[in-house]
N, CA, C, O and CB atoms as a CASP TS submission, in Angstrom:
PFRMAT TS
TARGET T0000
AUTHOR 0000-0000-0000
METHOD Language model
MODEL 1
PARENT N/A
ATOM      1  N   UNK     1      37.845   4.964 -67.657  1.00  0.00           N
ATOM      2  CA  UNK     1      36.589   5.598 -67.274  1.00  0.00           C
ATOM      3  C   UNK     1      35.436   4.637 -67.555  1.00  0.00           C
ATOM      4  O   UNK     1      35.611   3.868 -68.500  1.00  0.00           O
ATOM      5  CB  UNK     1      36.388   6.939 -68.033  1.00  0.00           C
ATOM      6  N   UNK     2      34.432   4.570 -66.970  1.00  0.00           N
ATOM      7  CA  UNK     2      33.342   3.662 -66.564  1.00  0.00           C
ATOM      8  C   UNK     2      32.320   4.288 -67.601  1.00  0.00           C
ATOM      9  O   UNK     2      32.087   5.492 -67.711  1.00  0.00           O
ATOM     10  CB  UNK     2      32.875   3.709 -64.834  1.00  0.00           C
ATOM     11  N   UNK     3      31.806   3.371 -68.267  1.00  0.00           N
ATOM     12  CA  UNK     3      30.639   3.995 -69.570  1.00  0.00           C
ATOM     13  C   UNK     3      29.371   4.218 -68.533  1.00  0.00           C
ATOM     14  O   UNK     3      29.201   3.878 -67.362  1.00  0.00           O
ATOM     15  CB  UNK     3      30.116   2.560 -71.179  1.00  0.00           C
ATOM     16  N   UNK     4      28.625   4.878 -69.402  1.00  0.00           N
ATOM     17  CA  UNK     4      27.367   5.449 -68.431  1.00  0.00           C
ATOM     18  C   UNK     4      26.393   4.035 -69.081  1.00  0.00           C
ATOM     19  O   UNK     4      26.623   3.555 -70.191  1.00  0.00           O
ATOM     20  CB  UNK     4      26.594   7.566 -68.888  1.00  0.00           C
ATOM     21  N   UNK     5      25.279   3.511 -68.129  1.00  0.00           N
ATOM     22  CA  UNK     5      24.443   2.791 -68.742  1.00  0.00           C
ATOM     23  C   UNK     5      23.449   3.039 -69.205  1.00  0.00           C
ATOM     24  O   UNK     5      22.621   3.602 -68.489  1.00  0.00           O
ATOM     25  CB  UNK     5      24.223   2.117 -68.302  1.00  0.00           C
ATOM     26  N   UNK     6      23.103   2.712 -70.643  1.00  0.00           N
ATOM     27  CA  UNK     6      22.037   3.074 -71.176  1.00  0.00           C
ATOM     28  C   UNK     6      20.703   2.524 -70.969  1.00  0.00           C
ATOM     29  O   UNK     6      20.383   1.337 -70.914  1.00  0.00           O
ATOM     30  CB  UNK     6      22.279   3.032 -72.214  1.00  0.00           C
ATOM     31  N   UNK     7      19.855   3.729 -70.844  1.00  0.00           N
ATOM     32  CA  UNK     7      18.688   2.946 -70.961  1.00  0.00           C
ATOM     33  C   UNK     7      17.184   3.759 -71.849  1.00  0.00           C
ATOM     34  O   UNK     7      17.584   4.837 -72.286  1.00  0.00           O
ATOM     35  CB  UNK     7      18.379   2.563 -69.310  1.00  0.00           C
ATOM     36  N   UNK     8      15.842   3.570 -72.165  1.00  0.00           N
ATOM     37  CA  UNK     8      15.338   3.867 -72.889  1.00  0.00           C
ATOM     38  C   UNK     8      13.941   4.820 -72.165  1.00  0.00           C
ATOM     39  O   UNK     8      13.720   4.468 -71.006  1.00  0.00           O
ATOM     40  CB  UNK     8      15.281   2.720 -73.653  1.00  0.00           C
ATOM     41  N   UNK     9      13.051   5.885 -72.658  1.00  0.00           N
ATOM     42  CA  UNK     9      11.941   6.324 -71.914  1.00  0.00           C
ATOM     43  C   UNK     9      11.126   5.329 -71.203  1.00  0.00           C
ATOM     44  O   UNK     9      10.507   5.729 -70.218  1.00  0.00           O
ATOM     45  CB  UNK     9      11.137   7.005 -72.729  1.00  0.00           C
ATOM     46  N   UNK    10      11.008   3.836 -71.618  1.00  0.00           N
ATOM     47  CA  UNK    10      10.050   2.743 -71.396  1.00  0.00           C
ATOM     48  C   UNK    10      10.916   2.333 -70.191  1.00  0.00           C
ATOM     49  O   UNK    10      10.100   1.689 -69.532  1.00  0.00           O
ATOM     50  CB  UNK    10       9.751   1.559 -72.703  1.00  0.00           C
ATOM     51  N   UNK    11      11.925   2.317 -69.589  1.00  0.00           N
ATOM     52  CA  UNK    11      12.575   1.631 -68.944  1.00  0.00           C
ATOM     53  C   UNK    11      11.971   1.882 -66.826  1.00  0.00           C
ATOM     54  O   UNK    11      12.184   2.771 -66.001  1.00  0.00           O
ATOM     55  CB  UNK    11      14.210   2.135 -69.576  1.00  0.00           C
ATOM     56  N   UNK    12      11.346   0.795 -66.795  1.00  0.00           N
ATOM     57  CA  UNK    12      11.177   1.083 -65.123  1.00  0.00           C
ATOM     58  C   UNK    12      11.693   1.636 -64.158  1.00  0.00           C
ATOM     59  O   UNK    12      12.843   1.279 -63.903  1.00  0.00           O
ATOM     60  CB  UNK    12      11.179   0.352 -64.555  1.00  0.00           C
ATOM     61  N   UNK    13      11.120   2.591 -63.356  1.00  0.00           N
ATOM     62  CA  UNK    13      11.785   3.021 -62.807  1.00  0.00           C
ATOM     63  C   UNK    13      13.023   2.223 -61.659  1.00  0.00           C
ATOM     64  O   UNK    13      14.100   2.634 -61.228  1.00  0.00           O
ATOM     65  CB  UNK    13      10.949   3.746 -62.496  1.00  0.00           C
ATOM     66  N   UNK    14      12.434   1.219 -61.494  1.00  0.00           N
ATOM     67  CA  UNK    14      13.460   0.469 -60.331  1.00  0.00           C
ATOM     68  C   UNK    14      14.819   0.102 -61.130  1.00  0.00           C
ATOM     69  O   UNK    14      15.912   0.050 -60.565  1.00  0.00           O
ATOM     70  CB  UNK    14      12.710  -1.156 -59.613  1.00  0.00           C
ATOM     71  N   UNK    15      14.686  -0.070 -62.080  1.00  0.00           N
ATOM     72  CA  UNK    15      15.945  -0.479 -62.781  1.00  0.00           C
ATOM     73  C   UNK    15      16.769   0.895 -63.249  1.00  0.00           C
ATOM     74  O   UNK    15      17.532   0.681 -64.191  1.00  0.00           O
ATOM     75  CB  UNK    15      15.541  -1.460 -64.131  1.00  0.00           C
ATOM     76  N   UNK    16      16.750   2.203 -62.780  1.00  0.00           N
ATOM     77  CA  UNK    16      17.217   3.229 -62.570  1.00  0.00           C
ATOM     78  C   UNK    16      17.721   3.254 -61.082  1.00  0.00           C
ATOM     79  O   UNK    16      18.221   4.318 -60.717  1.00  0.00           O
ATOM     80  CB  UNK    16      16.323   4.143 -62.960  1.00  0.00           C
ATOM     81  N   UNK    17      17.667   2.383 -60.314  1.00  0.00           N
ATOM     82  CA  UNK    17      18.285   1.896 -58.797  1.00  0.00           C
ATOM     83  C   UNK    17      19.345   1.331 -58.469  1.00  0.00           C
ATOM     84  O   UNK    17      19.882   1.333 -57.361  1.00  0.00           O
ATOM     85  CB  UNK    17      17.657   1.107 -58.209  1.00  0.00           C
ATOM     86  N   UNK    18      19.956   0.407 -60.226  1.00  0.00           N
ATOM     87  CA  UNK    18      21.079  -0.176 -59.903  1.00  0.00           C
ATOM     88  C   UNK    18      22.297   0.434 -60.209  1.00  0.00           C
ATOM     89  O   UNK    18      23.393  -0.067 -59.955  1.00  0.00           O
ATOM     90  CB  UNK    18      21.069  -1.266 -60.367  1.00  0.00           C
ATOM     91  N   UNK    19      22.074   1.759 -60.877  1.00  0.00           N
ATOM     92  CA  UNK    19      23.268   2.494 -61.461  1.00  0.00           C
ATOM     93  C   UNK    19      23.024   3.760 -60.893  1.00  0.00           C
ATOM     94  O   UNK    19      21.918   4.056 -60.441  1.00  0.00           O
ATOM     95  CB  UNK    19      23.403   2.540 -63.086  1.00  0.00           C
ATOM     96  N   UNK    20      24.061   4.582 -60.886  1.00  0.00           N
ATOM     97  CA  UNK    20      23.575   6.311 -60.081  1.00  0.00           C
ATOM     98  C   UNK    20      23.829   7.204 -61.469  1.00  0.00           C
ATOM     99  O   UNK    20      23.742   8.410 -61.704  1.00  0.00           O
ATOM    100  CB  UNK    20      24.979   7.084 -58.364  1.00  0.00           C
ATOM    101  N   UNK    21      24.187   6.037 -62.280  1.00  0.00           N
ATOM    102  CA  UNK    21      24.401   7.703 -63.841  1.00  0.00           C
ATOM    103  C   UNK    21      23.483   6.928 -64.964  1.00  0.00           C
ATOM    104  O   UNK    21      23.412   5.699 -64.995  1.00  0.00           O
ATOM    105  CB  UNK    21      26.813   8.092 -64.915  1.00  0.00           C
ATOM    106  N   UNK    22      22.864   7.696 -65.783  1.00  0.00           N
ATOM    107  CA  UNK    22      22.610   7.073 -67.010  1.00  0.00           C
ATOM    108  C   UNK    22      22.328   7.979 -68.435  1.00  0.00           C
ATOM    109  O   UNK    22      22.100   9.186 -68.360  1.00  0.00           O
ATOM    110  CB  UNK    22      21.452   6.240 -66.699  1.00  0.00           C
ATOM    111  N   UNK    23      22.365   7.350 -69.569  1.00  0.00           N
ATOM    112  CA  UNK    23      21.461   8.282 -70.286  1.00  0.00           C
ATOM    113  C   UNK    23      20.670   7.601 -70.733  1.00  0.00           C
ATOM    114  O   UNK    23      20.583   6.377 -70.630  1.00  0.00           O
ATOM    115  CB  UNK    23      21.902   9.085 -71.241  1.00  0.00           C
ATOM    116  N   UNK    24      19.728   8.620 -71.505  1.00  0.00           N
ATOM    117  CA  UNK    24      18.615   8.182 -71.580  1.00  0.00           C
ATOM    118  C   UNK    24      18.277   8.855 -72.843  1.00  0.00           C
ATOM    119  O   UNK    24      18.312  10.084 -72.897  1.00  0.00           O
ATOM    120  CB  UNK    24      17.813   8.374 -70.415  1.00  0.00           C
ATOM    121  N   UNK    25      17.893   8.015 -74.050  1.00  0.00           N
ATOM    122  CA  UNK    25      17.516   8.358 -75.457  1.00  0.00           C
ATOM    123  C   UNK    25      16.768   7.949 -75.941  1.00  0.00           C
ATOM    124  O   UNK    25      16.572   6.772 -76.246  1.00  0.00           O
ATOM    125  CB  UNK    25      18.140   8.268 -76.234  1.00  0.00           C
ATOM    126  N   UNK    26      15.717   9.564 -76.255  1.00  0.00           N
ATOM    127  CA  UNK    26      14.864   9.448 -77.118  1.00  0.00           C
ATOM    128  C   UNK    26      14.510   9.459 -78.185  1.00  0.00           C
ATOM    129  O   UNK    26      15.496   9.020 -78.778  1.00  0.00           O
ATOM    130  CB  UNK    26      14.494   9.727 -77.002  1.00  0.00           C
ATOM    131  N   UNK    27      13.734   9.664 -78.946  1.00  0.00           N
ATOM    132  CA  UNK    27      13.859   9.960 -81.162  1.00  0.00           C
ATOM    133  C   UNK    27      14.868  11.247 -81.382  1.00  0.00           C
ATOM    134  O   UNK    27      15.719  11.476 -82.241  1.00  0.00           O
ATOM    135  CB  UNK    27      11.760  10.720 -82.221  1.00  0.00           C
ATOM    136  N   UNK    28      14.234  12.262 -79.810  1.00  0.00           N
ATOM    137  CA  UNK    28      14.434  13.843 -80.515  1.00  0.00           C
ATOM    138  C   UNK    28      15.739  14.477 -79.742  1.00  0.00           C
ATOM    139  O   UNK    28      16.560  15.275 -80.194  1.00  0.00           O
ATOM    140  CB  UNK    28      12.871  15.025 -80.206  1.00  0.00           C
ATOM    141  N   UNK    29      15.679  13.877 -78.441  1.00  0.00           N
ATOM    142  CA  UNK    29      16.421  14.369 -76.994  1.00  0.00           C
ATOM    143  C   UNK    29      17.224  13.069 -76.507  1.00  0.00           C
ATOM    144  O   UNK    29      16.982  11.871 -76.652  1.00  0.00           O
ATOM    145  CB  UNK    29      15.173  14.885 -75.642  1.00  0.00           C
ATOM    146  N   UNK    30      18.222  13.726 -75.905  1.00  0.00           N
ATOM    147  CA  UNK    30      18.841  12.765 -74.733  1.00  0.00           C
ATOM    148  C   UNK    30      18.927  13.523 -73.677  1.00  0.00           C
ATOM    149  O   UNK    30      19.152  14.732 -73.728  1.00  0.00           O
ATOM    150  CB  UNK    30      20.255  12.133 -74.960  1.00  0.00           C
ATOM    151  N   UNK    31      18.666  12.537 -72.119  1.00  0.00           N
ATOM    152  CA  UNK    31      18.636  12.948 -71.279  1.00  0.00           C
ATOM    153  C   UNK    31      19.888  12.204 -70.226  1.00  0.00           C
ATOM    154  O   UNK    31      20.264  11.049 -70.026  1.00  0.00           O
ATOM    155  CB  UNK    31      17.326  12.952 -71.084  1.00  0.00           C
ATOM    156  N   UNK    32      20.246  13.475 -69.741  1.00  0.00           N
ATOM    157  CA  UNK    32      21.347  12.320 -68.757  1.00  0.00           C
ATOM    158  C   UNK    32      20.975  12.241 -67.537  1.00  0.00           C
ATOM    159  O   UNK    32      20.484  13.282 -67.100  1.00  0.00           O
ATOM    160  CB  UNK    32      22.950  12.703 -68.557  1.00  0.00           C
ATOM    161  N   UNK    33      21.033  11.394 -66.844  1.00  0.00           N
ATOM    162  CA  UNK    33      20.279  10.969 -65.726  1.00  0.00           C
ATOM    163  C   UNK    33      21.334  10.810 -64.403  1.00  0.00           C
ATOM    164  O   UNK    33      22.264  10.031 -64.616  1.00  0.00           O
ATOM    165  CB  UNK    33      19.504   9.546 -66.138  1.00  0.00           C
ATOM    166  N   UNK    34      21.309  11.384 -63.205  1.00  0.00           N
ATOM    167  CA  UNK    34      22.168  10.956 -62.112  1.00  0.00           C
ATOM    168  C   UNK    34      21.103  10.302 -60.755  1.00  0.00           C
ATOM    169  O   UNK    34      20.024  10.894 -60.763  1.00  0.00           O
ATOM    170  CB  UNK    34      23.153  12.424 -61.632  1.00  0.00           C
ATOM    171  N   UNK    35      21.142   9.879 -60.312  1.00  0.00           N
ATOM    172  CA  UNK    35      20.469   9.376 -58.969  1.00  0.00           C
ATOM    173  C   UNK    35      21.908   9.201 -58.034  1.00  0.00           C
ATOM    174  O   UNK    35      23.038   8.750 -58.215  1.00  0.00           O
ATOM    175  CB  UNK    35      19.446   7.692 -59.202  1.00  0.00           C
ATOM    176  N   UNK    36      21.093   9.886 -56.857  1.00  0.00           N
ATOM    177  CA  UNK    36      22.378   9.908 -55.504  1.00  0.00           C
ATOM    178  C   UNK    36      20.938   9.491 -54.616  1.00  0.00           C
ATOM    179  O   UNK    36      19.824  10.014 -54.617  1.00  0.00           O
ATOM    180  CB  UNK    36      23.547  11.946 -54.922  1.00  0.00           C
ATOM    181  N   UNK    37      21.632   8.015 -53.679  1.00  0.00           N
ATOM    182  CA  UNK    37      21.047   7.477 -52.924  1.00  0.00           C
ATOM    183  C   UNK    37      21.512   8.031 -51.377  1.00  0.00           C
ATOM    184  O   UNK    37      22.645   7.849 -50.931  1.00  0.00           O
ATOM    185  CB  UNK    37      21.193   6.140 -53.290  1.00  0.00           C
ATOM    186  N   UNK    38      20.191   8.891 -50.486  1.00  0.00           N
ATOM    187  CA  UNK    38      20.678   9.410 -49.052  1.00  0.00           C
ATOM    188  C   UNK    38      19.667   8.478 -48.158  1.00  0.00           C
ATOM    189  O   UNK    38      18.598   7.965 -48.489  1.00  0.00           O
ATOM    190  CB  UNK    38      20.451  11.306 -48.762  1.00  0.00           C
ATOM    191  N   UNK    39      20.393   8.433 -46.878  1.00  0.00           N
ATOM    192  CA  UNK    39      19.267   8.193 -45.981  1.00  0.00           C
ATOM    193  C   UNK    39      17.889   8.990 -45.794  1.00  0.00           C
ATOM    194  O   UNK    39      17.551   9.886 -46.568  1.00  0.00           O
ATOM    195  CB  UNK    39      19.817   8.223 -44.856  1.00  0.00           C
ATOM    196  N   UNK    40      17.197   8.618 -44.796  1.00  0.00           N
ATOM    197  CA  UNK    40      16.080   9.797 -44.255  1.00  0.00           C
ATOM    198  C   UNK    40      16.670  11.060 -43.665  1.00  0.00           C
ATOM    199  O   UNK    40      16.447  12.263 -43.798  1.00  0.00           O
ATOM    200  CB  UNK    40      15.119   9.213 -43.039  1.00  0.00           C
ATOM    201  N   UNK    41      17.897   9.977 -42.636  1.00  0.00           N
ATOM    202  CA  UNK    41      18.210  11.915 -42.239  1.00  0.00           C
ATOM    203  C   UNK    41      19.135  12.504 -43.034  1.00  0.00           C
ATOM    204  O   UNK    41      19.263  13.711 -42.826  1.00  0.00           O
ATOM    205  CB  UNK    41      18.923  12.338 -40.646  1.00  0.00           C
ATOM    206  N   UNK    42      19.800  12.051 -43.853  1.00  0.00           N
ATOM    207  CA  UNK    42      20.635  12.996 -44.798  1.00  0.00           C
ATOM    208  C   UNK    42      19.222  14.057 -45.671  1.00  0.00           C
ATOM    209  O   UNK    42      19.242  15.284 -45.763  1.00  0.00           O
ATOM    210  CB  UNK    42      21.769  11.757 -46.156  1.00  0.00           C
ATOM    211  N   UNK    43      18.244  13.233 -46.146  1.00  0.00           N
ATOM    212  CA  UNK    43      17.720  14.145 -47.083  1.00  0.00           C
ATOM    213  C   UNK    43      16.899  15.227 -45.729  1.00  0.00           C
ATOM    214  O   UNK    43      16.846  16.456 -45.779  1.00  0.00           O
ATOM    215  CB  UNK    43      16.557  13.217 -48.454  1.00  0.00           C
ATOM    216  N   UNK    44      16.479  14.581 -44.897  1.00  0.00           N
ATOM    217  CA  UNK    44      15.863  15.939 -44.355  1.00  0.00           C
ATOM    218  C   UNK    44      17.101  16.995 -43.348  1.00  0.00           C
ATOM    219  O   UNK    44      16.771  17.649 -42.359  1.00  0.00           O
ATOM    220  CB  UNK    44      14.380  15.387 -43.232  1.00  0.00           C
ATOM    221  N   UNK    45      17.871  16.954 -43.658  1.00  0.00           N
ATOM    222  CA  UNK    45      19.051  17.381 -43.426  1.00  0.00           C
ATOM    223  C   UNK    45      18.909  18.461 -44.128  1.00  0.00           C
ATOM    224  O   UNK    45      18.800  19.604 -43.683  1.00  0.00           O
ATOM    225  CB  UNK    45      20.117  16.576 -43.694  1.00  0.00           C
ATOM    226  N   UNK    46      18.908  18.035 -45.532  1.00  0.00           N
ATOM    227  CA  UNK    46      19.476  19.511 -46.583  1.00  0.00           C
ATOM    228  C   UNK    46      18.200  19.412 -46.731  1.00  0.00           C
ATOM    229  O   UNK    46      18.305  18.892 -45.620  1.00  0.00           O
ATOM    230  CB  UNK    46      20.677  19.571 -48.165  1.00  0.00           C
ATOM    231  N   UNK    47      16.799  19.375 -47.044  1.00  0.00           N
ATOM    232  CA  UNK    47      15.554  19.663 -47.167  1.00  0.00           C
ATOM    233  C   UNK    47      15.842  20.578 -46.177  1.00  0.00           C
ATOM    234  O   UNK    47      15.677  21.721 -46.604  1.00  0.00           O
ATOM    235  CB  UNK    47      14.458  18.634 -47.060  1.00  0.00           C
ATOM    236  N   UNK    48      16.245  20.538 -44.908  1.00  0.00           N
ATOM    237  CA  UNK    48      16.228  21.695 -43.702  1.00  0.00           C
ATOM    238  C   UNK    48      17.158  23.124 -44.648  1.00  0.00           C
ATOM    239  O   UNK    48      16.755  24.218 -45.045  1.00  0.00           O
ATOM    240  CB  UNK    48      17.359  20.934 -41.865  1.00  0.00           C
ATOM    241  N   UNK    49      17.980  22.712 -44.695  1.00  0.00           N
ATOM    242  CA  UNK    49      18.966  23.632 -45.145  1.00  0.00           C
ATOM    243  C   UNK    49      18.636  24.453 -46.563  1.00  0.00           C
ATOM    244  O   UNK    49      19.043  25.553 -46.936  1.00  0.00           O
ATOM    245  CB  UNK    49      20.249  22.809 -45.282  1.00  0.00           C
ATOM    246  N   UNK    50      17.773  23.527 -47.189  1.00  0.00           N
ATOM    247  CA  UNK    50      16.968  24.514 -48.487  1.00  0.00           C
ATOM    248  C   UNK    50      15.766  23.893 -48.531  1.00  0.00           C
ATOM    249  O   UNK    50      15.367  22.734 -48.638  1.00  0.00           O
ATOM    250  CB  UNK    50      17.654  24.521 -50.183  1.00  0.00           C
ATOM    251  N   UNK    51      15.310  24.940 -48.423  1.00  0.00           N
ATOM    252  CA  UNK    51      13.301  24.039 -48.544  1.00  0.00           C
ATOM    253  C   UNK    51      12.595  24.337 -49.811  1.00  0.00           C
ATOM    254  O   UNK    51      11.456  23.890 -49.945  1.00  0.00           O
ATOM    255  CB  UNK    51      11.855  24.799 -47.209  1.00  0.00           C
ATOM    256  N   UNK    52      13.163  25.076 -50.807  1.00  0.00           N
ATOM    257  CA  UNK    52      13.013  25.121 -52.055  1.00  0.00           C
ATOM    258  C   UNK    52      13.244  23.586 -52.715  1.00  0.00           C
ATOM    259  O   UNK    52      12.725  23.276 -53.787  1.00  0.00           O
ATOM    260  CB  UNK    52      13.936  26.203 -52.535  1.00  0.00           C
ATOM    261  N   UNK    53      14.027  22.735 -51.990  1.00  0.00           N
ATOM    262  CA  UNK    53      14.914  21.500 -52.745  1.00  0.00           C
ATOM    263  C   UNK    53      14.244  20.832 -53.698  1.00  0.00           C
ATOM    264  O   UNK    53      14.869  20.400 -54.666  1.00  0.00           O
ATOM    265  CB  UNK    53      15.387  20.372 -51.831  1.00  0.00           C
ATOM    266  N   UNK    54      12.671  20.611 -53.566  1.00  0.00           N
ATOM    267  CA  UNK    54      12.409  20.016 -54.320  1.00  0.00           C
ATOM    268  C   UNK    54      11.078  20.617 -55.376  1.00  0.00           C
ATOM    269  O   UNK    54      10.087  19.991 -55.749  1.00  0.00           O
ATOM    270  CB  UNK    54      12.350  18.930 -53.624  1.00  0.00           C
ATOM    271  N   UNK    55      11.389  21.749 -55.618  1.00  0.00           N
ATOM    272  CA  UNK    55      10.312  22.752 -56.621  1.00  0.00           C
ATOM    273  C   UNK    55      11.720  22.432 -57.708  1.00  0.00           C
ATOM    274  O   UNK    55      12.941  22.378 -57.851  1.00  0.00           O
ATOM    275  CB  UNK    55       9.763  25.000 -55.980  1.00  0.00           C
ATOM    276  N   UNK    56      10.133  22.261 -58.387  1.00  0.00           N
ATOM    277  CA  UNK    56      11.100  21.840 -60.282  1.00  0.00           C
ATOM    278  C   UNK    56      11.274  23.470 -60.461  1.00  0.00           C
ATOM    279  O   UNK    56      11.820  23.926 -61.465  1.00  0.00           O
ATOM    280  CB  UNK    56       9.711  20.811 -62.223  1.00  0.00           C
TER
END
């Protein structure tokens, strides 16, 4: 199994581009992080299909 790569709150966002999993640790919390890379029409695809998609 493939370790997740770590990285820190300070860490740029572009360098969250080269991996699709990570975690991410702070003093108090850890956060685990996934990024899935779609085209334009994949995301307005399912943006069609749920338009809630992107309300936190």
């Amino acid at each position: 199994m493939e370790s997740m790569k770590s990285v820190t709150p300070g860490t740029k966002i572009y360098k969250l581009f080269e991996h699709d999993k990570f975690v991410c640790e702070g003093t108090e919390e850890v956060f685990l992080i996934s990024i899935e890379k779609l085209t334009k029409e994949e995301f307005k695809k399912r943006l069609e299909e749920n338009p809630k998609l992107l309300d936190g």
